[in-house]
N, C-alpha and C positions, 0 to 999 in steps of 0.2 A: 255512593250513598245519595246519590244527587237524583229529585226526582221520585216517581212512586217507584217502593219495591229496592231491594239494597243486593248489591251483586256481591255476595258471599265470596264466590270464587275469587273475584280480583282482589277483596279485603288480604285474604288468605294467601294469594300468590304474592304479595307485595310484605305483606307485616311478617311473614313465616319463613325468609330468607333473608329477613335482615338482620343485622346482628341489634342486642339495646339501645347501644350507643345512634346506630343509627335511627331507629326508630326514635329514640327523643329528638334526632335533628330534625327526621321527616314531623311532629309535632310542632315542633317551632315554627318550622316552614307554612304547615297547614295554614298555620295562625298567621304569619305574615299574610299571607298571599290571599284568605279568606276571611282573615278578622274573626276567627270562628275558631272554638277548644276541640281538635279532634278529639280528645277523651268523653268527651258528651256525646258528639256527635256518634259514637262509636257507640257509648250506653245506650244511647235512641234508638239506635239503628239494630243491635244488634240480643241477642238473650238468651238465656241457657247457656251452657256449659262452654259454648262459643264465645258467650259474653263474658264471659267468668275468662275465661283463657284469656282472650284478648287485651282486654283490662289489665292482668298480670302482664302481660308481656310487655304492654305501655311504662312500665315502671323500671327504675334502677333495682337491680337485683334487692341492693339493700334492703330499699324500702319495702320490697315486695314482701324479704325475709321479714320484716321487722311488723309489717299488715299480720301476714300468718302468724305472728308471735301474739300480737296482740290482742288477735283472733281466739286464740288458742286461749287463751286467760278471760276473755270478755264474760261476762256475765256467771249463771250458774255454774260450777262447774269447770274443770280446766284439763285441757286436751294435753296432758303429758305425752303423749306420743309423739305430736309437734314439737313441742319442748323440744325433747331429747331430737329427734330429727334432725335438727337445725342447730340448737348450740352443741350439740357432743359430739358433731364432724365437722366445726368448719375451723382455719387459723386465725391463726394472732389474729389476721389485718381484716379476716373480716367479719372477728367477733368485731373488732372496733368499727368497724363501717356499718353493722348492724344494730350497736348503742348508739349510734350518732342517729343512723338514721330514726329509729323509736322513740328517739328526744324531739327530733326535728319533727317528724309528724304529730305526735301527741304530747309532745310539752311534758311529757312525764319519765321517770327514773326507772330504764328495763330494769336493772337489780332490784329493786326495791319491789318491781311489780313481783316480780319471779319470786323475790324471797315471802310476800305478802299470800302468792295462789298456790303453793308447794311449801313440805314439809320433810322434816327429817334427813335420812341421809342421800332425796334425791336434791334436795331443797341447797345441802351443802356442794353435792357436784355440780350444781350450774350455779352456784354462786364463785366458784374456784374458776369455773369454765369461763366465767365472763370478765374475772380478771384477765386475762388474754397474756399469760405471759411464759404460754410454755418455751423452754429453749430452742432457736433457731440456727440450724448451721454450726453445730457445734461438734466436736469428733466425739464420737463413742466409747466408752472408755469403759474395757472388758472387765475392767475388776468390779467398776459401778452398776453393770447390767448382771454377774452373776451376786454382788448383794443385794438388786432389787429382785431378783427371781427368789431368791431364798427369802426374802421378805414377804414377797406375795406367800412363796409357798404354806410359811410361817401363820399369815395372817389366815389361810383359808381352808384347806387340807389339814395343814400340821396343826391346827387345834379344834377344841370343841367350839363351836356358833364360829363367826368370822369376823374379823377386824377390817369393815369396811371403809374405815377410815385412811389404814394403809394403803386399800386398794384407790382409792381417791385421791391420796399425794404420790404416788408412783403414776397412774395412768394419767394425770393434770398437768405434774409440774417435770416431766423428761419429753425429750423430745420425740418425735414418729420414728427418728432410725434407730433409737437409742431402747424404742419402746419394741421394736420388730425384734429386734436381737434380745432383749429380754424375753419375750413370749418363746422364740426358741430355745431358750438357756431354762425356761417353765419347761418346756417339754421334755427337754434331757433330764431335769432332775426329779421331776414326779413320772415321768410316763401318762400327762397327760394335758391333752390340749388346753392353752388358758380361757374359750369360751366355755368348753365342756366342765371347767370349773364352778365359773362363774352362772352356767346354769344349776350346776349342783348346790353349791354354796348361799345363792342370793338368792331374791323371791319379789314379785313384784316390779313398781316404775324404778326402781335403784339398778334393779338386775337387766333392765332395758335398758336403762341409763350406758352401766357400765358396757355392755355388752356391745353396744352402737359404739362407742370408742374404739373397742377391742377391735371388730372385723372392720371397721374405716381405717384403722391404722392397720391391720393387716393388710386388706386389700378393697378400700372404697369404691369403686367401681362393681364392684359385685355387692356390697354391702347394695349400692344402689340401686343395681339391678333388682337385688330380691325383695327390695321394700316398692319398688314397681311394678312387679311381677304380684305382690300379695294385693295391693290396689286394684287388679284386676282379677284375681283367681278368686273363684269360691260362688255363693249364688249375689250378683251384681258387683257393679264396679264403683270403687270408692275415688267418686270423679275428684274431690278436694286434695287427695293424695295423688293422686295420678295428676291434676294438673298443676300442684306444686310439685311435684318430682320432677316433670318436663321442664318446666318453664325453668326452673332453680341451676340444672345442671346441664340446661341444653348447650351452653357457653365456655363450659367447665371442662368436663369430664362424660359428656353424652357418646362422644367415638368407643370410647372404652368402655363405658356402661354398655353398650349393643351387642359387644362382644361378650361381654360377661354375661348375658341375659342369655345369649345364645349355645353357649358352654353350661352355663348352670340350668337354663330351662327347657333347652332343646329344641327351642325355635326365635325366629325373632323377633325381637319389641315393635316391628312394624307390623307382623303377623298375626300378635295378642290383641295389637291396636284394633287390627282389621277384625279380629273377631268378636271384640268384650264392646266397640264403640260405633257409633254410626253420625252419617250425615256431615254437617261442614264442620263439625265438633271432631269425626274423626279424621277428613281431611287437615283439620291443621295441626293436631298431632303427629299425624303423620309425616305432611312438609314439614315440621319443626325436626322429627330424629331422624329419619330420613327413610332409605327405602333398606 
């Protein structure tokens, strides 16, 4: 950065193989050794989609999450898609690192905000969701998974309109293996898959809500892939989604997202990169999922 003109390449060969962790030391360090905020330095130097990425990448996951939430809510209008993104796939520990961190940046009440820009019955699944207290590590117990399948079936097939209320304290308050084995124990007794339900039965940001649970506890890694794969398909690319999707899971779950991207879309997340993106914007997406 030093100097006229900002060498891209080395920004990107250095911050795009590090892991967060270490990029916040290499921050600390900047500062000791040049008395100078690399995150400024970084805003000046750098803009567009590149700047946008980068920026994200500078932050602790949380608070990244917790920017995007905020985002999503800020002014006219509120980005439920985000929403659900972000609270309806992630656990206990880091719904709670992402109210810590929403407080610590803006002084303010994530539930309170959520419950104040959402309504009805998506308004009550992320308010359930951000109590953070589904069961962990707890053994499966087959009598309890075939009466929540009958419950579900109950609440949505077996009557007329649906009781999506029940569906909201089964998918909230049982745990992921307890919720897998229940969706097969749906399948055995209706003859029919629990997302193909919940498109039939629900309508709307509920039915996205619910449904973004569903296929993350089935199989997250592919839920992921396709909501990266839809960021980039169709006419232009929806860089806000695409560079929260990278940035968010490149630490997580990105080995296995590549894989599922490549099984479900029949090429790989490097190759959509290289076609939907350009420039140093697509080089460090690229070094970020890899080749």
């Amino acid at each position: 950065m030093k100097g006229m003109g900002t060498d891209e390449k080395a920004i990107i060969a250095v911050l795009a193989h590090r892991t967060s962790q270490q990029r916040l030391e290499i921050s600390r360090s900047f500062k000791a050794a040049f008395g100078k905020d690399l995150i400024k330095d970084l805003k000046s130097e750098l803009s567009g989609n590149l700047e946008t990425i980068v920026l994200a990448m500078m932050q602790e996951r949380s608070h990244y999450e917790a920017e995007c939430l905020r985002k999503a809510m800020k002014g006219i209008g509120t980005d439920e898609t985000v929403l659900i993104e972000v609270l309806c796939t992630r656990t206990n520990s880091e719904i709670q690192h992402i109210k810590a961190s929403y407080t610590e940046l803006y002084k303010r009440d994530l539930e309170g905000d959520i419950q104040s820009e959402t309504s009805g019955h998506l308004r009550r699944l992320f308010v359930s969701v951000l109590q953070a207290c589904r069961p962990e590590n707890t053994p499966v117990d087959m009598a309890r998974v075939k009466a929540d399948a009958e419950a579900l079936r109950a609440a949505g097939v077996g009557k007329i309109g649906t009781d999506e209320s029940k569906f909201n304290e089964v998918l909230i308050t049982r745990s992921f293996a307890h919720l897998r084995a229940v969706f097969r124990e749906y399948a055995t007794l209706t003859g029919s898959d629990i997302l193909r339900t919940l498109e039939h039965e629900m309508s709307g940001d509920i039915k996205g809500g619910m449904k973004a649970i569903v296929h993350s506890v089935i199989d997250r890694p592919s839920f992921f892939a396709d909501r990266i794969y839809k960021s980039m398909h169709g006419a232009g690319t929806d860089d806000d989604s695409l560079i929260r999707l990278v940035v968010t899971r490149s630490e997580v779950d990105m080995v296995e997202i590549k894989q599922a991207f490549l099984t479900n879309h029949k090429k790989t997340l490097a190759k959509m990169i290289s076609d939907d993106c350009s420039g140093d914007y697509k080089r460090m997406l690229v070094a970020i999922v890899g080749e």
